[in-house]
C-alpha positions as protocol buffer text, in pm:
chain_id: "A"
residue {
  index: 1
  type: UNK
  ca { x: 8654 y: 4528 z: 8139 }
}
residue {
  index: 2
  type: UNK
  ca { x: 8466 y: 4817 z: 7998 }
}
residue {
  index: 3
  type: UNK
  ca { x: 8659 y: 5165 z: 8082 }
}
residue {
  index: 4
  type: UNK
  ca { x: 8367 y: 5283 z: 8284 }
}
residue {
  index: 5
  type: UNK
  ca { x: 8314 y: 4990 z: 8483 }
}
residue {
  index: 6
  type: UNK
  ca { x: 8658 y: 5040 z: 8610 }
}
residue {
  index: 7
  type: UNK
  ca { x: 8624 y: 5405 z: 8675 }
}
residue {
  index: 8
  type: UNK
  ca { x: 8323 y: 5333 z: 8906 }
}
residue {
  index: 9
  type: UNK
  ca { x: 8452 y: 5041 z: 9076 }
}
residue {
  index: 10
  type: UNK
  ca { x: 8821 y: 5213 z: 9182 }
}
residue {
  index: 11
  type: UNK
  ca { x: 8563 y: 5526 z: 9267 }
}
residue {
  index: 12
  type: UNK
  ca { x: 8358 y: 5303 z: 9515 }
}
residue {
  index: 13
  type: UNK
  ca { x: 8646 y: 5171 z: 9642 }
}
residue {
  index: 14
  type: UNK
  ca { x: 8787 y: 5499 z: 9755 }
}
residue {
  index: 15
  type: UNK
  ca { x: 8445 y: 5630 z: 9879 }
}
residue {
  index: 16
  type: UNK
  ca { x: 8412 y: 5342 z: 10115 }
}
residue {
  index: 17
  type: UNK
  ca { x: 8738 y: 5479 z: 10250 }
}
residue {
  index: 18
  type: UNK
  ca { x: 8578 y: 5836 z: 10367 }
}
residue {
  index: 19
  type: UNK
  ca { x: 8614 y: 5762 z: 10750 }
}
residue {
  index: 20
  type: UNK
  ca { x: 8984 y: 5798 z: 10756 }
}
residue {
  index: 21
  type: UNK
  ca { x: 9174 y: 6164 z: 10784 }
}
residue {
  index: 22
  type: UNK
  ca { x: 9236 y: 6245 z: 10445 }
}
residue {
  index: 23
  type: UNK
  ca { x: 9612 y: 6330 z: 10554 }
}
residue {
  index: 24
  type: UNK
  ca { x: 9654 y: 5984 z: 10594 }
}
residue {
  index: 25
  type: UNK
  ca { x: 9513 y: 5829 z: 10288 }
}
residue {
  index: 26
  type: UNK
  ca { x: 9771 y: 5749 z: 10030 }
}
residue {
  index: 27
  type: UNK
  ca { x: 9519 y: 5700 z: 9786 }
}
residue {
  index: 28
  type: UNK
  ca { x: 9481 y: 6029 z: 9740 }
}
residue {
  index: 29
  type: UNK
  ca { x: 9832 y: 6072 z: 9575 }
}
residue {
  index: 30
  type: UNK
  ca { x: 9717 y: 5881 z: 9260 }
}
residue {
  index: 31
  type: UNK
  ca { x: 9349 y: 5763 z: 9228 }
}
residue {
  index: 32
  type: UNK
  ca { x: 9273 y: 6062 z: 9066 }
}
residue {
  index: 33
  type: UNK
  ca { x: 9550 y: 5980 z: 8762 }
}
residue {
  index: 34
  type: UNK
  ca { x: 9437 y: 5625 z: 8745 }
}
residue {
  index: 35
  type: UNK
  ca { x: 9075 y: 5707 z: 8708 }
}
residue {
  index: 36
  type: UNK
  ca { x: 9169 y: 5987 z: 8466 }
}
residue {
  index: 37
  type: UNK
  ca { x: 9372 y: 5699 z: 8282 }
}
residue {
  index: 38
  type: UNK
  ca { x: 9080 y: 5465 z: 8245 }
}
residue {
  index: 39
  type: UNK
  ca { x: 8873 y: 5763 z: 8099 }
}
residue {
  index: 40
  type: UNK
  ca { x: 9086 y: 5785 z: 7815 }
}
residue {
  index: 41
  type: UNK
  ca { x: 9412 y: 5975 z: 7925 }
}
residue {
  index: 42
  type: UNK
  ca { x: 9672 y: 5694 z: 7955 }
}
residue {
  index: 43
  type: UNK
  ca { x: 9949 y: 5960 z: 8017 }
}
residue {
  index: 44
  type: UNK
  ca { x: 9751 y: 6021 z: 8356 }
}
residue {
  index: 45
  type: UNK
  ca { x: 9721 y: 5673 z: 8362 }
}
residue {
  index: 46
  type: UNK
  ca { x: 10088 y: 5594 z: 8377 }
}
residue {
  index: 47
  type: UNK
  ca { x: 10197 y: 5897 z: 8571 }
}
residue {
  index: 48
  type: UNK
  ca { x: 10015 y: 5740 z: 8854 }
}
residue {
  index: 49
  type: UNK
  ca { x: 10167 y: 5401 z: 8778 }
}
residue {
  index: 50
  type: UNK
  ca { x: 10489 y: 5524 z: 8825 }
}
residue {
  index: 51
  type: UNK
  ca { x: 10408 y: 5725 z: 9152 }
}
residue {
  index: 52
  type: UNK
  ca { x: 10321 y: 5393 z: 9278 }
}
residue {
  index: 53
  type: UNK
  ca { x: 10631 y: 5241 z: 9111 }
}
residue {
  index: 54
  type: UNK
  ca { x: 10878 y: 5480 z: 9301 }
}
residue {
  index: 55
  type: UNK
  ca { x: 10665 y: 5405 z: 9662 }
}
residue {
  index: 56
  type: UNK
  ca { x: 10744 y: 5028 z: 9650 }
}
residue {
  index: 57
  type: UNK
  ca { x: 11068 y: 5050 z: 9473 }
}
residue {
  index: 58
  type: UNK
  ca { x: 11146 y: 5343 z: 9805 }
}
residue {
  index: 59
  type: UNK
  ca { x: 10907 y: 5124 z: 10043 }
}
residue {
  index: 60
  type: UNK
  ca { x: 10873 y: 4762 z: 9938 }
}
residue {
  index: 61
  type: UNK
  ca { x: 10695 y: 4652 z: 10228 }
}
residue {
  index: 62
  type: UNK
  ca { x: 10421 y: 4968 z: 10169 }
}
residue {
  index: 63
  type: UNK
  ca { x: 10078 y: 4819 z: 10167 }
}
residue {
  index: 64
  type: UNK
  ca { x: 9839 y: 5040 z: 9995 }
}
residue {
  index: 65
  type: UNK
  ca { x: 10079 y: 5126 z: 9683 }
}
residue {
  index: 66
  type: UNK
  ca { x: 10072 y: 4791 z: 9544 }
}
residue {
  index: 67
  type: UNK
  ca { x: 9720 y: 4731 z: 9618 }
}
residue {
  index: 68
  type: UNK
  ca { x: 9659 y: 5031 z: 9356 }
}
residue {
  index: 69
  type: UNK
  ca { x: 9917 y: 4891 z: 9143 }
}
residue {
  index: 70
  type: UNK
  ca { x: 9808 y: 4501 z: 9131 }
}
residue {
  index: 71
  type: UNK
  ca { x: 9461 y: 4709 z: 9052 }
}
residue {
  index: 72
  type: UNK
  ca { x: 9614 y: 4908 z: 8729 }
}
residue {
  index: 73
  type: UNK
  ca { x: 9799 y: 4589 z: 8614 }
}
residue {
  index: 74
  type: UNK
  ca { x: 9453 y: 4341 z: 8676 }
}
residue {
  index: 75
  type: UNK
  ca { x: 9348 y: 4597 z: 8360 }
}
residue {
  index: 76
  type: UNK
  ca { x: 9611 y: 4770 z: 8164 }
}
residue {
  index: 77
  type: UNK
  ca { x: 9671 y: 4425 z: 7997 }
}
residue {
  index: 78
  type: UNK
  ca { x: 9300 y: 4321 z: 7986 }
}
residue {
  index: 79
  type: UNK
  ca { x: 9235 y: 4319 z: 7639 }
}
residue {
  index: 80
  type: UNK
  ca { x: 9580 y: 4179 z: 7476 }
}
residue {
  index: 81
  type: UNK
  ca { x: 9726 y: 3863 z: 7455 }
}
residue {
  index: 82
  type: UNK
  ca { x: 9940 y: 3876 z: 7751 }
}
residue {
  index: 83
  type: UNK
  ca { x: 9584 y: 3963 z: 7947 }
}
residue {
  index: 84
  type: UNK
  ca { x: 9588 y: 3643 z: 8158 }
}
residue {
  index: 85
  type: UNK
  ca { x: 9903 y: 3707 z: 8275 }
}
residue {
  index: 86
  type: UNK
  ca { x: 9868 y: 4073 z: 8394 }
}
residue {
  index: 87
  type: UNK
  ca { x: 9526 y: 3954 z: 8583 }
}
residue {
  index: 88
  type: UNK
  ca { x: 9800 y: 3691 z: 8795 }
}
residue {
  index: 89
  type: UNK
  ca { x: 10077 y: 3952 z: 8848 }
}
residue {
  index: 90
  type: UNK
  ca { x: 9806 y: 4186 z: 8960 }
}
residue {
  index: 91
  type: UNK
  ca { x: 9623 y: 3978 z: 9201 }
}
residue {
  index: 92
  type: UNK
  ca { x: 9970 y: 3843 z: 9297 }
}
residue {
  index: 93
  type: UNK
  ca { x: 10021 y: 4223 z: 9411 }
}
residue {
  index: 94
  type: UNK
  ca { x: 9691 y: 4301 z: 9563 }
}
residue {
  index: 95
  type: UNK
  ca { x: 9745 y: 3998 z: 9790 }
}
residue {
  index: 96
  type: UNK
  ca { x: 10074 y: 4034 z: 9911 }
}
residue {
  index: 97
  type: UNK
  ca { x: 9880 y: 4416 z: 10023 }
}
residue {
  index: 98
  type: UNK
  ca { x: 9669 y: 4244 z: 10206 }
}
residue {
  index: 99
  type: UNK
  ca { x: 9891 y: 4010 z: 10390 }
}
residue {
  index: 100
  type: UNK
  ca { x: 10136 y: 4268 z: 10483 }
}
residue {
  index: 101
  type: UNK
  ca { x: 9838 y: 4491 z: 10625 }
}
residue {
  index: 102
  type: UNK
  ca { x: 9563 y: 4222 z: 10667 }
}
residue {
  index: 103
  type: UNK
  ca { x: 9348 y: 4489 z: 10908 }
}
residue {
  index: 104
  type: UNK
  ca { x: 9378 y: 4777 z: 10659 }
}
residue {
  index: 105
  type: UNK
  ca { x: 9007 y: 4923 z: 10516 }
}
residue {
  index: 106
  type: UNK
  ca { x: 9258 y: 5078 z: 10253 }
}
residue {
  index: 107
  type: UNK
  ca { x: 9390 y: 4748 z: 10129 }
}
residue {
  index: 108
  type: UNK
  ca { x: 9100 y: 4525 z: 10224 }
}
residue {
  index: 109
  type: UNK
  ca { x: 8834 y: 4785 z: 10021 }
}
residue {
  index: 110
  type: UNK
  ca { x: 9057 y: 4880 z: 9681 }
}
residue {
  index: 111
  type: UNK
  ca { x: 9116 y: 4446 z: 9613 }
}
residue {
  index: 112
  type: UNK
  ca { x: 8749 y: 4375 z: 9706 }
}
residue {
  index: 113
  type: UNK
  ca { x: 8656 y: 4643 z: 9465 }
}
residue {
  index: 114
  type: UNK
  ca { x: 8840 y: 4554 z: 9222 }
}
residue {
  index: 115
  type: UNK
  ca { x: 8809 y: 4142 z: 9204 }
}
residue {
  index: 116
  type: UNK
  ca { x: 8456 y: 4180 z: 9214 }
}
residue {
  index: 117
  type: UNK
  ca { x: 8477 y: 4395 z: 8896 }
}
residue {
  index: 118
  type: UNK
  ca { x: 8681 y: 4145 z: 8721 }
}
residue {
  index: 119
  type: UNK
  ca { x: 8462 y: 3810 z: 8813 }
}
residue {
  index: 120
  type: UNK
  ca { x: 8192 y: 3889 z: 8575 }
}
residue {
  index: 121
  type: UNK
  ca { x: 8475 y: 3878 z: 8275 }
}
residue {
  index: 122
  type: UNK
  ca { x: 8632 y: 3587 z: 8389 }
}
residue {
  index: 123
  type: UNK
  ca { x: 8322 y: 3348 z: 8387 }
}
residue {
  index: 124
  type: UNK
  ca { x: 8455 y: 2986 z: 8333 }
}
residue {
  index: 125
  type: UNK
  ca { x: 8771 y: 3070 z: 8484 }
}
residue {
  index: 126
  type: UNK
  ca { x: 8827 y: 2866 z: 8807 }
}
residue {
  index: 127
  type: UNK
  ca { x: 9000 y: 3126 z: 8951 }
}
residue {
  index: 128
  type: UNK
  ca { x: 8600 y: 3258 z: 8959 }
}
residue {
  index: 129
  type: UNK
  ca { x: 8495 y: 3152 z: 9251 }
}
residue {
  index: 130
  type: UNK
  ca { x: 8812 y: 3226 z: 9454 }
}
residue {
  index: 131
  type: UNK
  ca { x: 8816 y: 3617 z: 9344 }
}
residue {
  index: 132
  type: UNK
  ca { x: 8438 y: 3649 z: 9467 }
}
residue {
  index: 133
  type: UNK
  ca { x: 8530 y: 3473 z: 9772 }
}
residue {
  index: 134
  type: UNK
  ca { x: 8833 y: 3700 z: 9858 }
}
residue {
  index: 135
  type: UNK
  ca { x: 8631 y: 3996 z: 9819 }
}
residue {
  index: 136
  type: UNK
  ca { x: 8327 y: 3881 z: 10040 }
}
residue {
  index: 137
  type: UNK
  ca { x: 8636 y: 3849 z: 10284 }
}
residue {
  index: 138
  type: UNK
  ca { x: 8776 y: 4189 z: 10218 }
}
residue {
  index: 139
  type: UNK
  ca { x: 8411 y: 4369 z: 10256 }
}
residue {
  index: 140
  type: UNK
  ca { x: 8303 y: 4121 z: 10572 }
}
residue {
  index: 141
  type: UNK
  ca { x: 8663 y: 4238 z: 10711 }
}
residue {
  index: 142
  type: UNK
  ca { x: 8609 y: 4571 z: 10670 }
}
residue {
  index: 143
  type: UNK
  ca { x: 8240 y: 4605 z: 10818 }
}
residue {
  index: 144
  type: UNK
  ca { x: 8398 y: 4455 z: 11145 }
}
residue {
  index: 145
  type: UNK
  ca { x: 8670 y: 4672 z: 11110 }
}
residue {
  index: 146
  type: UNK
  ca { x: 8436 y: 5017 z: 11118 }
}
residue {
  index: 147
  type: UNK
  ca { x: 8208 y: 4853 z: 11361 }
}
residue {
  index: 148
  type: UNK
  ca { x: 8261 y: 5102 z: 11603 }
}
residue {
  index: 149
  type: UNK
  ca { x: 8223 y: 5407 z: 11367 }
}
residue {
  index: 150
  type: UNK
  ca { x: 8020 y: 5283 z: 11071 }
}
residue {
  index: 151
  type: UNK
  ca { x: 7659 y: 5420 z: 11194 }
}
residue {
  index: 152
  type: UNK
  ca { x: 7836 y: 5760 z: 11207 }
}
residue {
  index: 153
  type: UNK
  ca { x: 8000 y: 5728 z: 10829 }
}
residue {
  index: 154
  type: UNK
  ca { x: 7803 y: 5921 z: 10550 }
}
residue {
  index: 155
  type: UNK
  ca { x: 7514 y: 5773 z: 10301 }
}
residue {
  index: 156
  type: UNK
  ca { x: 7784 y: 5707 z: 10090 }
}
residue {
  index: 157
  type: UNK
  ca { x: 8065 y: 5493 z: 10264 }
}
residue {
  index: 158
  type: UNK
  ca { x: 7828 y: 5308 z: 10412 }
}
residue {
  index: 159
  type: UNK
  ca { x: 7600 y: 5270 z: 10132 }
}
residue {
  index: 160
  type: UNK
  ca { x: 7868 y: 5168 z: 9908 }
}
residue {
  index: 161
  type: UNK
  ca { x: 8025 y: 4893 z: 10121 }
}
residue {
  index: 162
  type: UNK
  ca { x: 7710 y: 4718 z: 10255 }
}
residue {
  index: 163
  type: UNK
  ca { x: 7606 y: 4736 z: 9854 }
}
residue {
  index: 164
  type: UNK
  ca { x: 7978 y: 4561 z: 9766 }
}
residue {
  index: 165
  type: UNK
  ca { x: 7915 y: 4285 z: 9978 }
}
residue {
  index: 166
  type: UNK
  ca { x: 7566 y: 4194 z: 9918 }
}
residue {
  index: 167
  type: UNK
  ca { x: 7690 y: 4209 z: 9566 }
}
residue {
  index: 168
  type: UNK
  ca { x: 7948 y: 3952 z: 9650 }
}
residue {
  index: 169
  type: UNK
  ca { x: 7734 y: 3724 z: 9811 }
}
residue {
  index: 170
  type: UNK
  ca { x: 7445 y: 3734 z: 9525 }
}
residue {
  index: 171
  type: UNK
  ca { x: 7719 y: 3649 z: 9227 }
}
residue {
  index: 172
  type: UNK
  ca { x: 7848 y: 3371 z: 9526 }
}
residue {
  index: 173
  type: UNK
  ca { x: 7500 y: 3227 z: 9524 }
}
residue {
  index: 174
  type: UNK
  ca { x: 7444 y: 3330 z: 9843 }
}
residue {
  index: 175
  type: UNK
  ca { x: 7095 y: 3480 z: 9778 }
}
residue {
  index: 176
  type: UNK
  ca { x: 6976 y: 3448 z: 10119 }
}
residue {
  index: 177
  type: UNK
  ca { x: 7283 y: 3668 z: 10293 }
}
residue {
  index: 178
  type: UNK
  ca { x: 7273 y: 3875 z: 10001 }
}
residue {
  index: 179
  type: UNK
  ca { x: 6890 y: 3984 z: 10119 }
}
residue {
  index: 180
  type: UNK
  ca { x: 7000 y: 4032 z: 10470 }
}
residue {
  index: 181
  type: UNK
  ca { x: 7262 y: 4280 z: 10363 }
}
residue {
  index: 182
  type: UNK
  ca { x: 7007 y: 4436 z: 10140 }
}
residue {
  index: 183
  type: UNK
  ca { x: 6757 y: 4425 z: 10411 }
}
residue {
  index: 184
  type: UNK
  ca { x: 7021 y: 4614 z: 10625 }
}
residue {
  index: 185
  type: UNK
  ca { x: 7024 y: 4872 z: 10349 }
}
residue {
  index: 186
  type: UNK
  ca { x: 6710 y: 4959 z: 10325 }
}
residue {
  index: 187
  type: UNK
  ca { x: 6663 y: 4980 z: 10698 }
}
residue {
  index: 188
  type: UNK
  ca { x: 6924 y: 5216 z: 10776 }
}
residue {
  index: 189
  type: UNK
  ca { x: 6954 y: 5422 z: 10472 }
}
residue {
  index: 190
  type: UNK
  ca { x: 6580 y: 5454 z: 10366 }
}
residue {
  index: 191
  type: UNK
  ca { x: 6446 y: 5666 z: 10059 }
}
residue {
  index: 192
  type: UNK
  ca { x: 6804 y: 5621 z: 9918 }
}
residue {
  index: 193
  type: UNK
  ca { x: 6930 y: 5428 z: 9583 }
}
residue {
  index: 194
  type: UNK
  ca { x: 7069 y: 5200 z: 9771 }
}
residue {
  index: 195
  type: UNK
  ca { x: 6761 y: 5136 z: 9948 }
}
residue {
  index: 196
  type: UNK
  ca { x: 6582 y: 5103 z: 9597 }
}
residue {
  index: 197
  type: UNK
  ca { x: 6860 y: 4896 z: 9435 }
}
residue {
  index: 198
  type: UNK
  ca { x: 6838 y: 4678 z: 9778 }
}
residue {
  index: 199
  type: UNK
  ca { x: 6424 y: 4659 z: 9719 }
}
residue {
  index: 200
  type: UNK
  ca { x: 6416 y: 4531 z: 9346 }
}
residue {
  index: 201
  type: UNK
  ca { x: 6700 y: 4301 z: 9472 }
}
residue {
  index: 202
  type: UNK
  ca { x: 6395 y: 4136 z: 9731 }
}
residue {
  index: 203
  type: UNK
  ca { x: 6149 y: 4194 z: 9495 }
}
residue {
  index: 204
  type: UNK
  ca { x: 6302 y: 4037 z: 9183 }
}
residue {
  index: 205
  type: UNK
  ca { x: 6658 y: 3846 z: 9343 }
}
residue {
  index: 206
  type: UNK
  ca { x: 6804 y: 3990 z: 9038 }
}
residue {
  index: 207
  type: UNK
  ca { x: 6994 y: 4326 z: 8976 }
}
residue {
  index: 208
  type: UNK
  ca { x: 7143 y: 4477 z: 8648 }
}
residue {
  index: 209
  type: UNK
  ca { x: 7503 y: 4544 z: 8560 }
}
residue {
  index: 210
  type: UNK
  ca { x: 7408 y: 4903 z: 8605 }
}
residue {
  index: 211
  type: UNK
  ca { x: 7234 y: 4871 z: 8934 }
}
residue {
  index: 212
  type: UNK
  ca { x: 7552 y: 4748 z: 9116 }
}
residue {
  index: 213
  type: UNK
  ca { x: 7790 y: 5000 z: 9025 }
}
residue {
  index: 214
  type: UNK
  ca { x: 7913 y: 5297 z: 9259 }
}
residue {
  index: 215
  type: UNK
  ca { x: 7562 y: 5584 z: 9330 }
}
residue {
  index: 216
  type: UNK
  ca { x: 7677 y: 5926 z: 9329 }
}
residue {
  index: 217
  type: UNK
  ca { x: 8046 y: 5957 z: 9190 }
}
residue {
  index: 218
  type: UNK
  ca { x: 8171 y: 6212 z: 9075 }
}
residue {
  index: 219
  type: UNK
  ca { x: 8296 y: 6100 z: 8710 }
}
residue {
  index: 220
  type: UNK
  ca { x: 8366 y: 6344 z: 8396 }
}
């Protein structure tokens, strides 16, 4: 996967996590390192790796640590030989997070992210269909999850989740929820890029590469 992509996908990932206290978000301890990593400085990269190393070799049974980590091993390995086998280990990882904290918008959001990233470079694989279908899963969790509180999240959050799962339904096939979700989008957050993105999406039913990434991060 192309270092950008990356960057912008782990970035969406963590801005769909803005409703919880930021005390409480372990993410905090190392996104910035991975990111940094995928930009170019791999001895960011596996500084972070290893924070997350030490959490589950401290806390095996910590959730959101090997979420991250099945993340950075999905695409450390991506472009060499033993590529296929990093993407297994990884997902391996990222759903073992998810069964130990199944109701978790930290772990449900980062592995939604991130298999929805990797699908488009995996085309042919049968393993295709499964990763779109766990993250539809992830992001439909997630939305019932912040039911309570998502109409009082920022432009962001919200934008940024309701965009990750009507992007998981259209590469699904699933055109028609994939316009309700977009419909959604440009109902609540009018005169935004989402809302625009979400328009050509009913106008055309098609979207470019570009037009599905994460609006608005903050990437040097």
């Amino acid at each position: 996967m192309k270092q950008t992509t990356l960057i912008l996908t782990w970035i969406a990932a963590a801005v769909a996590l803005a409703q919880a206290p930021a005390p409480e978000r372990y993410d905090h301890k190392v996104r910035h390192m991975l990111f940094a990593g995928f930009a170019g400085d791999a001895a960011k990269f596996e500084k972070g790796m290893e924070i997350l190393e030490a959490t589950l070799a401290e806390s095996p049974n910590h959730a959101e640590a090997p979420v991250w980590h099945g993340s950075g091993t999905l695409f450390r390995q991506c472009d060499t030989q033993k590529g296929l086998e990093a993407c297994g280990r990884g997902i391996a990882e990222m759903d073992r997070a998810v069964d130990l904290a199944p109701d978790n918008a930290g772990v449900r959001v980062p592995r939604a992210a991130t298999l929805l990233a990797a699908a488009p470079f995996m085309r042919g694989s049968p393993m295709t269909k499964q990763l779109i279908e766990k993250a539809i899963g992830d992001y439909e969790k997630t939305l019932s999850l912040q039911a309570a509180v998502f109409d009082k999240l920022g432009t962001h959050p919200r934008g940024e989740l309701l965009q990750g799962l009507a992007n998981g339904y259209r590469l699904s096939g699933q055109d028609a929820k994939a316009k309700e979700v977009f419909a959604r989008l440009e109902r609540d957050l009018p005169g935004t890029p989402y809302a625009q993105r979400a328009a050509k999406f009913r106008e055309t039913g098609t979207l470019a590469p570009a037009e599905t990434t994460c609006i608005g991060c903050h990437v040097k």
